[in-house]
C-alpha positions in Angstrom: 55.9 100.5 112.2 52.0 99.6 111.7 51.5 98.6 115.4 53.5 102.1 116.8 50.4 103.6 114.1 47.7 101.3 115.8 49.0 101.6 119.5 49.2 105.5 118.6 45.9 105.5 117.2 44.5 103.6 119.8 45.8 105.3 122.6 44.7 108.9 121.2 41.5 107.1 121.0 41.6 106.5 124.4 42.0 110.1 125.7 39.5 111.1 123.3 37.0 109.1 124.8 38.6 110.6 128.6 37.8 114.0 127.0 34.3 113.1 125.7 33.3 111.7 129.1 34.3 115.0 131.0 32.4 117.1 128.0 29.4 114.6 128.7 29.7 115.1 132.6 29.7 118.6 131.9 27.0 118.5 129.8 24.7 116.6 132.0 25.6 118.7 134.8 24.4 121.8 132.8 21.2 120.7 131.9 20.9 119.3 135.8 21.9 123.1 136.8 19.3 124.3 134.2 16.3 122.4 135.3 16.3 122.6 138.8 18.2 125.9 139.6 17.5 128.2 136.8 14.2 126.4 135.6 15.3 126.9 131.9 16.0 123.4 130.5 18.9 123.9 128.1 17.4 122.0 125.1 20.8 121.2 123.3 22.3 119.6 126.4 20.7 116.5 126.0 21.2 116.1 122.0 24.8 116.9 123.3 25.0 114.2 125.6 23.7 111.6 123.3 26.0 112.5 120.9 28.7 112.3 123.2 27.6 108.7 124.4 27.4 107.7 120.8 31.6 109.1 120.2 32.7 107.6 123.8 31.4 104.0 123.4 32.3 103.7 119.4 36.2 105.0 120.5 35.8 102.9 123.5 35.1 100.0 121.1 37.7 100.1 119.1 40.4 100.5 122.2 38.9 97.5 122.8 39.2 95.5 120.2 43.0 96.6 119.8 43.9 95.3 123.7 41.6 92.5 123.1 39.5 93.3 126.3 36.3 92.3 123.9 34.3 89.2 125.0 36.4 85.7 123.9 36.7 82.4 124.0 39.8 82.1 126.2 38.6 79.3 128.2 38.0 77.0 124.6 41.3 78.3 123.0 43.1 77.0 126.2 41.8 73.3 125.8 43.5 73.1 121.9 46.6 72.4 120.6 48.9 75.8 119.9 48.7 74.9 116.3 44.6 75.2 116.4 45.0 77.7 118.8 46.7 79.9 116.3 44.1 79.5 113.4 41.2 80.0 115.4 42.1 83.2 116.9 43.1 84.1 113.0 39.7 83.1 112.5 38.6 85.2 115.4 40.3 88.3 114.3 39.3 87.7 110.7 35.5 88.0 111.9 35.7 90.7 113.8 37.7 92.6 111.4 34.8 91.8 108.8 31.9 93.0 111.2 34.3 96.1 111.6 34.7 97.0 107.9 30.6 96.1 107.5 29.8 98.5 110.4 32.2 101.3 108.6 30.3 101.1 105.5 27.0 100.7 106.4 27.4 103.7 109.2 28.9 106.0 106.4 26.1 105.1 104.1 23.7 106.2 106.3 26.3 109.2 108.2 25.4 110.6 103.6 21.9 109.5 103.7 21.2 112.0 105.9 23.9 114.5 106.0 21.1 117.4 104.4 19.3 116.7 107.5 19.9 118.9 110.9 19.7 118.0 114.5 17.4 121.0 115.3 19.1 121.5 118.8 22.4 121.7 118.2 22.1 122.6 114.2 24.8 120.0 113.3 24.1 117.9 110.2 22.3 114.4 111.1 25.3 112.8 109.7 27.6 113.3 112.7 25.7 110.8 114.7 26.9 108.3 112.5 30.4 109.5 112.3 32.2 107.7 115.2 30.9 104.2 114.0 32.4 104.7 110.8 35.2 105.4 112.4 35.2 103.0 114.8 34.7 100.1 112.1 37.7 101.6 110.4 39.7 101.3 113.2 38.8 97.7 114.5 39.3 96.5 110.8 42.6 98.1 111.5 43.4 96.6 114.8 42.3 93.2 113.8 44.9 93.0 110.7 47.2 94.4 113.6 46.3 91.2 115.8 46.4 88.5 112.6 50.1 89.9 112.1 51.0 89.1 115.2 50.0 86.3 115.0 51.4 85.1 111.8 54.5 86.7 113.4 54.1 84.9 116.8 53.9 87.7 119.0 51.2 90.0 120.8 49.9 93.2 120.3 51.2 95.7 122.9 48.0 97.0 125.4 47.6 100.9 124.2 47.6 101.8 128.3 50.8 100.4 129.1 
């Protein structure tokens, strides 16, 4: 049941992040249209579209982490025994799940920290930039208990795109 909730998750996370990329395209493509043909830069286009950056890489992140397409060390693992195997990619998880709940709670520290304060462009609070990492963190800590249960359980987490 808690990895149909994590492969769901993951794979709305994942359309999400198709959605932001078109709304960024879009919103590049305006501001391209409003230099050069209208000569009226649209001044919110670009707080837009670093906004929208900052949503698509933190979803794209967590995705990530979930079909373990992150950075390991597969070639290592390969050279040790199943046993040791095992325990260090429990170890793996374990750490990334850590730096995953530490990015969740330092991003929503700072998302209140500054939540009175507005991004004069698009008149959103300040806070919303740090909204998706928060997320994000949540998410990975989520995906990495996902993976350590697997593991413990001797099977592999099912690839959200499949």
């Amino acid at each position: 049941m808690y990895s149909k909730l994590c492969r769901w998750l993951a794979r709305s996370c994942m359309w999400l992040g198709i959605a932001g990329i078109v709304a960024l395209i879009a919103a590049v493509s305006w501001q391209v249209f409003g230099r050069y043909v209208l000569n009226n830069t649209p001044t919110w286009a670009e707080s837009l579209a670093l906004l929208l950056v900052l949503y698509v890489t933190m979803l794209g992140t967590a995705v990530g982490v979930h079909d373990a397409g992150h950075i390991g060390l597969e070639s290592l693992l390969v050279l040790v025994p199943e046993k040791v195997r095992n325990k260090i990619e429990i170890l793996i998880h374990l750490l990334v799940g850590l730096f995953g709940g530490a990015m969740a709670w330092g991003c929503a520290e700072l998302a209140t920290s500054v939540w009175s304060y507005r991004l004069p462009t698009l008149w959103i609070s300040e806070g919303w930039k740090y909204i998706p990492a928060t997320f994000s963190g949540v998410l990975i800590v989520m995906f990495s208990i996902e993976h350590i249960i697997a593991l413990a359980q001797g099977r592999e987490v099912e690839p959200c795109w499949s």
